[in-house]
Residue, then its C-alpha position, 0 to 999 in steps of 0.5 A: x560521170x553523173x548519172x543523169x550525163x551518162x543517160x544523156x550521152x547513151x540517149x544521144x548515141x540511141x537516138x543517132x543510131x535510130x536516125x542512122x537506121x531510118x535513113x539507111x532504110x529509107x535511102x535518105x542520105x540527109x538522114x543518115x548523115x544527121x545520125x551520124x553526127x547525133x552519134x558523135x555528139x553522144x560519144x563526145x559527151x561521154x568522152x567529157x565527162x569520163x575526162x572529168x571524173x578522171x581529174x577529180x581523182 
């Protein structure tokens, strides 16, 4: 996995997870939902490029 791909995918788990935060705290389901979704698009690029790395070797 690159390391600027890697950054990215936790990024995209942090941010989600913030998101999540807010909208628990603010009761916003839109919000909290929107977090979730970031969340899974981060683990799902970590996944792809961990999947990568395990064919190249």
């Amino acid at each position: 996995m690159s390391a600027s791909e890697k950054a990215r995918a936790k990024a995209e788990q942090a941010v989600g997870k913030a998101v999540q935060a807010a909208g628990r705290a603010t009761g916003n389901e839109k919000l909290i939902a929107k977090g979730r979704a970031a969340q899974a698009a981060g683990h799902a690029r970590e996944t792809k490029e961990s999947l990568k790395d395990t064919g190249r070797r």
